[in-house]
Each structure stands twice: as structure tokens, then as C-alpha cells.
C-alpha positions in Angstrom: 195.8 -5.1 140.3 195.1 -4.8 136.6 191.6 -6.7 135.2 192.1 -8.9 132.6 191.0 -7.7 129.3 189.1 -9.9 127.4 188.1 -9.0 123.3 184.7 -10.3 122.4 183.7 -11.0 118.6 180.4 -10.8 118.3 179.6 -12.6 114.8 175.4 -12.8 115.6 173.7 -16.3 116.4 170.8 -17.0 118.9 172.4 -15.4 122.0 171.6 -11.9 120.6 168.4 -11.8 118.6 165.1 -10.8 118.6 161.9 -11.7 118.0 160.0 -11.1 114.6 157.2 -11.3 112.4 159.7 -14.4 110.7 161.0 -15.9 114.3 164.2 -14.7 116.0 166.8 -13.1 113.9 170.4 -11.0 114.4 169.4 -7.8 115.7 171.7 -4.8 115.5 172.7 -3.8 119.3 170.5 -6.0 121.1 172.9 -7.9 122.8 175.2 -4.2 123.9 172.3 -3.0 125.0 171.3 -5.9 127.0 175.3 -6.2 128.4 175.0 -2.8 129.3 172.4 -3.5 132.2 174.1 -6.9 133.2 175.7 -6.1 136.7 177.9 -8.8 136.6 179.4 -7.6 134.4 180.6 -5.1 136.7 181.9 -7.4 139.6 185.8 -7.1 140.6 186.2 -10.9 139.7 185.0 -9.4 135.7 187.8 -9.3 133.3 187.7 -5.3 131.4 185.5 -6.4 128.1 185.4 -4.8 124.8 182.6 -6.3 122.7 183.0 -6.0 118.6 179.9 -6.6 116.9 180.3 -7.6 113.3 178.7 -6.5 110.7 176.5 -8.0 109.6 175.1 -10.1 112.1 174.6 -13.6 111.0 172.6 -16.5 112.0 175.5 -19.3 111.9 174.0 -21.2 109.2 174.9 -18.4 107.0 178.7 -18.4 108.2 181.3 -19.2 105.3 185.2 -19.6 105.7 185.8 -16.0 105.1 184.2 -15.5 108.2 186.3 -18.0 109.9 189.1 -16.4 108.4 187.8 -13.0 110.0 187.2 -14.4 113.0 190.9 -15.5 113.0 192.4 -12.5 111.8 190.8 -10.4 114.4 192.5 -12.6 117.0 196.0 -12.4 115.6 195.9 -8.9 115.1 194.8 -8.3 119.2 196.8 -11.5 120.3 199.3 -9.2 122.3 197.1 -6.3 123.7 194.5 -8.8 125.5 195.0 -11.9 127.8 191.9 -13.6 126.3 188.8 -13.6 123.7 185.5 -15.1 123.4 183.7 -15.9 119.9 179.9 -15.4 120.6 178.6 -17.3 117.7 175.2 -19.5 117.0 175.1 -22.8 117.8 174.4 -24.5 114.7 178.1 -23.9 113.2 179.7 -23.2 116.4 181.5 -26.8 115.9 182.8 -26.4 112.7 184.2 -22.3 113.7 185.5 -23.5 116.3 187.1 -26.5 114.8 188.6 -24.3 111.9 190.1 -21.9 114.5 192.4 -24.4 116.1 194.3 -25.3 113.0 194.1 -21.6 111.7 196.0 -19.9 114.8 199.1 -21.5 115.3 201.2 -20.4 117.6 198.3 -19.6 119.9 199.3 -18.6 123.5 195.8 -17.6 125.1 192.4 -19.0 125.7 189.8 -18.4 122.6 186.8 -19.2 123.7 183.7 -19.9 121.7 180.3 -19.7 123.2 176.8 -18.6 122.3 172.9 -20.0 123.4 170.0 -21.5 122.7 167.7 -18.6 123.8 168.4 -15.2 123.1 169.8 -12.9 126.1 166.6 -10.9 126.1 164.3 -13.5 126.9 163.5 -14.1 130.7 164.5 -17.9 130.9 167.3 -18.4 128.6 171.0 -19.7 129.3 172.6 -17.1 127.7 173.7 -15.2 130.7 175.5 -18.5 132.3 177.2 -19.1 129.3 178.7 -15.6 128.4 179.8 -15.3 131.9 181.6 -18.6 132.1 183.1 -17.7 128.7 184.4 -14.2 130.2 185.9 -15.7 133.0 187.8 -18.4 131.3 188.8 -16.1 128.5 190.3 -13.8 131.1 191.7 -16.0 133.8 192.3 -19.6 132.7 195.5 -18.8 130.3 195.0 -22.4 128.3 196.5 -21.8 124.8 193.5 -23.6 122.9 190.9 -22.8 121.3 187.8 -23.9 123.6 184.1 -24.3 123.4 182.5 -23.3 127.0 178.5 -24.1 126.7 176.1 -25.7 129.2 178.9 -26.1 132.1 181.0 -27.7 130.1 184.5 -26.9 128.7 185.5 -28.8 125.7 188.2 -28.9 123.3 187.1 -27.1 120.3 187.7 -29.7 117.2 186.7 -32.1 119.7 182.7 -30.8 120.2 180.1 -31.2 118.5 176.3 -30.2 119.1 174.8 -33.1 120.2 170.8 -31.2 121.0 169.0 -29.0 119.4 166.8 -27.6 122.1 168.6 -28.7 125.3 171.0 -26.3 127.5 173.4 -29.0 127.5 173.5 -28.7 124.0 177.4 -29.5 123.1 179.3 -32.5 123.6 182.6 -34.0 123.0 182.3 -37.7 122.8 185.5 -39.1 121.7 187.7 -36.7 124.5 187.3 -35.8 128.2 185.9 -32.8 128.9 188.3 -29.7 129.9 186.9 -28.5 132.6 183.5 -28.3 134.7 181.3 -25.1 135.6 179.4 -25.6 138.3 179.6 -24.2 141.6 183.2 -23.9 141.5 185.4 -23.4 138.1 187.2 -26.8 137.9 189.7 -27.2 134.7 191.6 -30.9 134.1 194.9 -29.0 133.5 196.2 -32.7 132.6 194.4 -32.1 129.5 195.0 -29.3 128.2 197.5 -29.0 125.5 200.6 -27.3 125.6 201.4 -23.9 124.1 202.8 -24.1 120.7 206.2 -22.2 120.9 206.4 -21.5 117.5 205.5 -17.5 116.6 201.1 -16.8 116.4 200.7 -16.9 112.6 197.3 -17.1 110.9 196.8 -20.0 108.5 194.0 -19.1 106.8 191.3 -21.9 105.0 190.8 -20.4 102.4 188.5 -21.5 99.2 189.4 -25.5 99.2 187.1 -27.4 97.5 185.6 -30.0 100.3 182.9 -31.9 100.9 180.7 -34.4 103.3 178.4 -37.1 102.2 177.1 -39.4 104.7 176.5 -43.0 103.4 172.7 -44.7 104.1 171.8 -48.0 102.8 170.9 -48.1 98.8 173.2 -45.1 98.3 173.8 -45.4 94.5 177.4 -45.0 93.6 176.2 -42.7 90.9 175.9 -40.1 93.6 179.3 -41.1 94.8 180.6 -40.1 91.9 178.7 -36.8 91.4 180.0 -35.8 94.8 183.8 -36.9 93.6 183.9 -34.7 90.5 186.2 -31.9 89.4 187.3 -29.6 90.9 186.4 -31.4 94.6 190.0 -31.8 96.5 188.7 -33.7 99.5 186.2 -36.1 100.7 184.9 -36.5 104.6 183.1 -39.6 104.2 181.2 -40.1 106.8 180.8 -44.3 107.1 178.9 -46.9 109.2 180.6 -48.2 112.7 184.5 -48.3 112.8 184.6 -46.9 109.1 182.5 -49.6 106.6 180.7 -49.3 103.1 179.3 -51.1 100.4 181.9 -52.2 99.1 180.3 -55.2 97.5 179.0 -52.7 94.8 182.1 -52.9 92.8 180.4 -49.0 91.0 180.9 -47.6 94.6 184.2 -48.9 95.1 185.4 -48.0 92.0 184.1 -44.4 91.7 186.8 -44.1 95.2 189.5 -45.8 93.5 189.1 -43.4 90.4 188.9 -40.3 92.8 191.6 -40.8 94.9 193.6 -41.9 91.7 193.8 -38.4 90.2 194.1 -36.9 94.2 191.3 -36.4 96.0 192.0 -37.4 99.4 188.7 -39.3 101.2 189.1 -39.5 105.0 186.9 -42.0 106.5 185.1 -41.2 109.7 182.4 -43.0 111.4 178.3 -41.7 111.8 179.0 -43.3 115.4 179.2 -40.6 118.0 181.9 -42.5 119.9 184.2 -44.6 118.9 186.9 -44.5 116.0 187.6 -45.4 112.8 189.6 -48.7 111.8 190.6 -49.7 108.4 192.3 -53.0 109.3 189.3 -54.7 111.3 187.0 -55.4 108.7 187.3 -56.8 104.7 185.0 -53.9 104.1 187.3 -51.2 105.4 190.5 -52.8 104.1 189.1 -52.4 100.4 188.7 -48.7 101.5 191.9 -48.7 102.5 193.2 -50.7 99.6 191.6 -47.5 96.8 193.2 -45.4 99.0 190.7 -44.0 101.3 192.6 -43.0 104.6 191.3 -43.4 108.1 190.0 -40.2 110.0 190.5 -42.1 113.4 188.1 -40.5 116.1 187.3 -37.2 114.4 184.6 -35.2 114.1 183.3 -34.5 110.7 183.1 -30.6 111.6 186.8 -31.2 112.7 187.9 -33.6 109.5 186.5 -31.5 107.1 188.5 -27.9 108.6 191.2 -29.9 108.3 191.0 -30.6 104.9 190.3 -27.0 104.4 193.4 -25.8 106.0 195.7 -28.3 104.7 195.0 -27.7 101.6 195.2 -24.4 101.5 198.6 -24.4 102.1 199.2 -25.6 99.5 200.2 -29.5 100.4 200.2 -32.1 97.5 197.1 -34.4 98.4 199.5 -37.1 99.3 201.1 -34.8 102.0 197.5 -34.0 102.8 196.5 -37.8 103.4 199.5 -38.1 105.6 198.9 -34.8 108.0 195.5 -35.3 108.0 196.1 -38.6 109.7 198.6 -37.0 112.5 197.1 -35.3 115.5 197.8 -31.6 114.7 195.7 -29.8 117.4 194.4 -32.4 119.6 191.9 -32.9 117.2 192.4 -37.1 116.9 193.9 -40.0 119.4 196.6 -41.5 117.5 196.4 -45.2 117.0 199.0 -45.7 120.0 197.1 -44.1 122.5 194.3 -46.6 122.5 
């Protein structure tokens, strides 16, 4: 029987550096080199892999939406001629690729799956190895038409994870959905939760250059800052608020610099700094002023996944009140809707 064939996009991160004189950084066919004396790679149970390493290499803090957009296209344009891929990636943007990547392929029919490590494959101890091979076998045997985040024997929806350690193995989590799937000793996927596939054509979507942004409240924040963050030519807010979605809203500055932003269309989504739990503009006084200047609820999204969102929707072009209204409907599994609790 034919192997699956699985393309691997290798955009840099952790997973293949080195060390240097400045700390571990991308090195240039590393990682092939160290694939090339993996012998599990190798096994009959191995899909066929073609590795693509990108050039340049970059640490994931460096990572723009171009490269998202990259990342995408390379997908689409391989979509038919493999039956899987794997994005090996650095951990510290992974959330935010992989978040992008679900509402950017639509139409997707076959497991994308985004991985990378917290040590680098050439050290001795690292976790590497467990996770590229995990990522392999899902991306060549599991068929589940999402985009998918496989770290730490875990399998998580992408916009649903976020990293949740900096230094621990288990370092990705997704704390407002189940996980998809286990990877222990045996490869156990929740096929309850997986979404189906979309059965309109694979198209890419791209994110293009919107102008978004994140600020994170803390108390004392001066609503001077607020509004510095609101100014022209910024098209959309991810607010990130205290417990189910509050602010100061006693500071009539603050509340007004929202009103006067979402006025002239910027759209502000509300999510919560909580790592669990969701946003709710009706339970408070405080959130029903936000509500009430027209700040819209983000529900139980991630800010990595909230702030894609934005990207994408705008993008194609939407009016910001079409964007405030999509941006509060589950499009990619990426939010609970209010009815399902």
C-alpha cells in the first residue's frame, strides 16, 4: 500500500537551532541533517515526508502576517498532491500562526498540523523528537480537516491553544475547549470533536495588512493611553479586560475615548485576561456600558485567536459593522456561542 505523504514547512523556531556565541538561533540545515539520522523516520508506520525549509529561518518572534500568508499559500498550492502537512514553527507565536491559519484556509479537507519544541533537536534531552513524530503521524493518518496544534501529547484545536509555559514540555494548552486527542501510549483522537469538513472549494483568505491591535488593561491605566492605542488608521481593538469582560468604566475619559473609537468604526472585542472562562456583557453595570459604546463581546476567545480574526475579516474587506457581527459567530470553532453554555 501507498505511505501517506506528508509536506513539512519548516519556518525555523527552537526545534532546529543551534547553539551560539548569542544563545540558540535558526540554523540553516540543522534540523535535515539531524532528520536524516532519525530512524523512525524510516519505520513502515512513517508517512513519505518532504521537508521545505524556508528561507530565512526565523525565530517566531520575528514572524509577520506575510509569513502566515506564506505559510497558507504553500498549503493550498499542495492541498491535492499530499494527504497531510505539519508547520514546524517556534513556540512563542505558534498560537497566533496557528490561529491565523484556520480562518485563512477555508475549504480545508486535511489535517495541518502545527508543532515545534522547547529544546532544539540536537540537544540530547529535548522533546523535539516526540513531538515531530506525533505531528507526522497525525498529519498523515488522522484525516481531520482542521488546523491542529500537536505539542506535549496533546492535540488541540488550533485558535483554541495557547502557550500556557515557557519552559515546561507540556507547554500548550487550550483552556476554554476539550482537547482533540491524547498521545500517549496509544493515539487516541475525540472524533466527537472534531469539526466537520467545510464543503465549500479550499480557497486562501489571506490577512493581509489590517491595522489591529491588543492592549491589556491593569489598574491606573490612564485613558490617555486608551486613546493613543485607538487612533487612526487602527481598524480593530482586542481588549483584553478583567474577569467575564470589565473596565473602569467609572473614568468617564476611558469610556469615552471607546465610544469615540467605535463611533467612527473601529470595532473593540472584549475578551477576558482569565484563562478560562468567557466573556459577558450583560452580567455586570461595568460590562453593559461596554456594551452600551459599542464594544462587542469576544465570548471565550483567545486573544491570539480574536486578534487573527480581526485580521482576516477585515481584509476582506467587511464594513466594521459586518466585522462586529462575524466576529461574534463561531467561524472555525474558534468560540462557544452563547447557546452552548
Amino acid at each position: 500500500m501507498r505511505r501517506p505523504r506528508v509536506y513539512v514547512a519548516y519556518t525555523g523556531g527552537t526545534i532546529g537551532m543551534r547553539r551560539s556565541e548569542r544563545g540558540y538561533r535558526p540554523a540553516p540545515g540543522a534540523l535535515l541533517e539531524r532528520l536524516e539520522a532519525m530512524p523512525e523516520l524510516e519505520h513502515e508506520q512513517m508517512p513519505d515526508v518532504e521537508v521545505v525549509e524556508y528561507v530565512p529561518l526565523l525565530d517566531s518572534s520575528d514572524m509577520r502576517p506575510a509569513d502566515w500568508v506564506r505559510i497558507a499559500r504553500d498549503i493550498v498550492e499542495r492541498h491535492d498532491a499530499y494527504d497531510g502537512f505539519v508547520v514546524l514553527h517556534g513556540t512563542d507565536t505558534l498560537a497566533y500562526t496557528a490561529s491565523a491559519l484556520s480562518f485563512m484556509l477555508r475549504g480545508l479537507r486535511k489535517p495541518v498540523v502545527v508543532t515545534g519544541s522547547q529544546v532544539p533537536l540536537v540537544e540530547l534531552r529535548n522533546d523535539a523528537r516526540e513531538n515531530l513524530v506525533n505531528a507526522l503521524l497525525i498529519a498523515g493518518t488522522s484525516r481531520i480537516p482542521e488546523v491542529l496544534v500537536s505539542f506535549g501529547g496533546r492535540l488541540l484545536r488550533g485558535n483554541r491553544a495557547v502557550k500556557v509555559s515557557s519552559d515546561g514540555f507540556d507547554a500548550f494548552d487550550s483552556p476554554n475547549h476539550p482537547v482533540l486527542g491524547r498521545l500517549g501510549t496509544r493515539i487516541e483522537i475525540r472524533h466527537h470533536r472534531i469539526r466537520p469538513a467545510d464543503d465549500r472549494p479550499l480557497a486562501l483568505e489571506a490577512v493581509g495588512d489590517a491595522k489591529v491591535g491588543a492592549l491589556r488593561l491593569f489598574p491606573g491605566v490612564d485613558a490617555e493611553v486608551l486613546r493613543n492605542v485607538l487612533r487612526p488608521p487602527l481598524q480593530g481593538l482586542v481588549l483584553e479586560c478583567y474577569g467575564v469582560g470589565n473596565a473602569p468604566v467609572s473614568d468617564e475619559a476611558f469610556l469615552g475615548a471607546l465610544a469615540e473609537a467605535a463611533a467612527r468604526g473601529v470595532v473593540i472585542v472584549d475578551v477576558s485576561q482569565c484563562l478560562e472562562g468567557r466573556v459577558s456583557l450583560d452580567d455586570y453595570a461595568n460590562t453593559r456600558a461596554l456594551r452600551d459604546v459599542g464594544v462587542v463581546s469576544g465570548f471565550d476567545m483567545t486573544v491570539e485567536a480574536a486578534l487573527t480574526k480581526l485580521c482576516y475579516l477585515f481584509e476582506r474587506g467587511d464594513s466594521p459593522e459586518r466585522v462586529r457581527e462575524l466576529v461574534q459567530l463561531d467561524l472555525r470553532g474558534e468560540l462557544t456561542p452563547p447557546d452552548d453554555g
